[in-house]
C-alpha positions, -999 to +999 in steps of 0.1 A: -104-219-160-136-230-144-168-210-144-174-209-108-137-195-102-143-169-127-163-145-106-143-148-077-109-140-094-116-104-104-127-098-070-097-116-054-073-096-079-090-060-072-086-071-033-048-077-037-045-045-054-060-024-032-043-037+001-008-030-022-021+002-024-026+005+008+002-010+024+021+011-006+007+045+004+016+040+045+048+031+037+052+059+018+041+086+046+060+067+069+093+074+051+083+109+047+074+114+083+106+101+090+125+123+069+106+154+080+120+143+117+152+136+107+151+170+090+140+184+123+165+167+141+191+178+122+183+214+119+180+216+157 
């Protein structure tokens, strides 16, 4: 691996990571917001 790509990768990894994260964690209170209102929906 060259030394000028070096730096970059780390960054570039920790970037991917955290947008996972992200996407991850909004996908998770999606599917619990829609369980919580199919909940509601069925208890009506």
């Amino acid at each position: 691996m060259p030394k000028d790509i070096n730096p970059i990768a780390p960054l570039l990894r920790g970037f991917l990571l955290t947008s996972w994260r992200r996407i991850c964690r909004a996908s998770e209170s999606r599917s619990k917001l829609y369980l919580v209102m199919s909940g509601a929906a069925d208890n009506q």
